[in-house]
Residue, then its C-alpha position, 0 to 999 in steps of 0.5 A: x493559868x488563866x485561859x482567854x475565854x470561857x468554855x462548855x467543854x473540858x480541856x486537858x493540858x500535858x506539860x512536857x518539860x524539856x531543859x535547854x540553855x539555848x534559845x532553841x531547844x535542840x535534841x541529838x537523835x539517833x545517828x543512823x538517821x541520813x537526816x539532820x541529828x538534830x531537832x529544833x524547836x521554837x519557844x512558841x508555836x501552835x499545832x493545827x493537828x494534834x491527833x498523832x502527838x496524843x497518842x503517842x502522849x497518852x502511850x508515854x502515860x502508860x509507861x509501867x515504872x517498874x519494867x526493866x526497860x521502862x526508861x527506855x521505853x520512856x526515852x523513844x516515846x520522847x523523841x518519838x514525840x519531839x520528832x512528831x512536833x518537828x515534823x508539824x511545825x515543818x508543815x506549812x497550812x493547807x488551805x481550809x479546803x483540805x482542812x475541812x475536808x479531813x475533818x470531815x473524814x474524821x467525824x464520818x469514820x467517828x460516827x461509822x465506825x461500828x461497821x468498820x468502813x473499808x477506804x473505798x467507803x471512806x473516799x466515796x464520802x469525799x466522791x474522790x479517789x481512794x489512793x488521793x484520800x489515803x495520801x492527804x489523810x495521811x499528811x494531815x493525821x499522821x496515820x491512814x484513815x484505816x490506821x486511824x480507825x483501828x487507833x479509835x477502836x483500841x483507844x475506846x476499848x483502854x477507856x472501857x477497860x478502866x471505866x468498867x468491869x466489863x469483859x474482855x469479850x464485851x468491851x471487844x463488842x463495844x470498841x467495835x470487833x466482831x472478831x475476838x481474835x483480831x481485838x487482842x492481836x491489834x490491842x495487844x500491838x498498839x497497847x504493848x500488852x494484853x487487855x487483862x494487863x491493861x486493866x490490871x496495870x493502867x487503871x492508875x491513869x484514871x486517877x490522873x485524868x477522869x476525863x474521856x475524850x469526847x471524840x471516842x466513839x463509845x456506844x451510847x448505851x455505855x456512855x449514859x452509865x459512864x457519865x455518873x461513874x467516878x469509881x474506877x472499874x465499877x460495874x455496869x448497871x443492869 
């Protein structure tokens, strides 16, 4: 692959591969649905919002191969996925007003996440109105600015828990909780398993992907000791 410009960042690809004779890719859902069954995609298409889709790529990684019902899990990933990519393409572009704006409520929640600010607070940054910031962040990311942030937490904590040794206690302090309690239940809920089994049975990813995602809120004082670290789970330095 040749790319149409240099870069100072790193860049990750995620090939999905999906096999269809037709000129339109097209997959059969479930038949409950009071919708149309069946999803078309373009051959080419672009993506202004990706935040959503990687998640659910990034779930479709952690998949264990040797559970029971790993290939079903693995199956509503997948059409988890192409139904989120429909759904995108679908979407006509705001103008670069909301934009802008979301991306902007985005960095904020980034950048104040360590005091987990309440939707009153995230709307008063924009100076507009609770309700109306929690429907246009919703259309534009997928999820509602507290989902949102409660998704940055428990992604820092899954990096933190293959990156280091550190406890569960301490890496529930750095993605961010003050309570424990509340760590493990939303960890446990997003991540399908506890933080112990995480680290236990996902560390491989590292191995496929070193790179962390520059967008993850982890504390600094953890990142200058990640930078120089390629052994997974390597002990903080003191």
């Amino acid at each position: 692959m040749k790319g149409t410009e240099s870069t100072t960042t790193s860049i990750e690809f995620y090939w999905l591969h999906f096999l269809s004779p037709q000129s339109k890719f097209q997959v059969q859902v479930e038949k409950q649905l009071t919708v149309n069954p069946m999803i078309a995609l373009s051959h080419k298409y672009h993506l202004n919002n990706i935040d959503s889709l990687l998640i659910s790529v990034h779930e479709l990684l952690t998949v264990d191969s040797t559970l029971t019902f790993s290939q079903n899990q693995q199956d509503l990933l997948i059409t988890l996925i192409l139904i989120k990519l429909a759904n995108s393409i679908g979407i006509k572009n705001d103008t670069g007003k909301n934009n802008a704006l979301v991306a902007q409520l985005k960095e904020w929640i980034r950048t104040n996440i360590y005091r987990s600010p309440s939707l009153d607070d995230i709307a008063s940054v924009a100076e507009l109105n609770p309700q109306y910031v929690s429907r246009l962040f919703k259309k534009h990311v997928g999820m509602s600015p507290k989902h949102y942030m409660i998704h940055l937490k428990i992604q820092t904590a899954q990096v933190l828990l293959i990156r280091t040794n550190l406890s569960i206690k301490e890496v529930s302090n750095y993605a961010y909780y003050s309570d424990d309690k509340l760590f493990l239940k939303q960890f446990k809920k997003l991540s399908g398993v506890t933080p112990s089994e995480f680290r236990t049975m996902y560390q491989k990813i590292y191995h496929n992907n070193q790179v962390i995602d520059p967008m993850l809120p982890i504390p600094e004082e953890v990142t200058q000791q990640l930078a120089g670290d390629r052994d997974p789970g390597a002990p903080l330095k003191k």
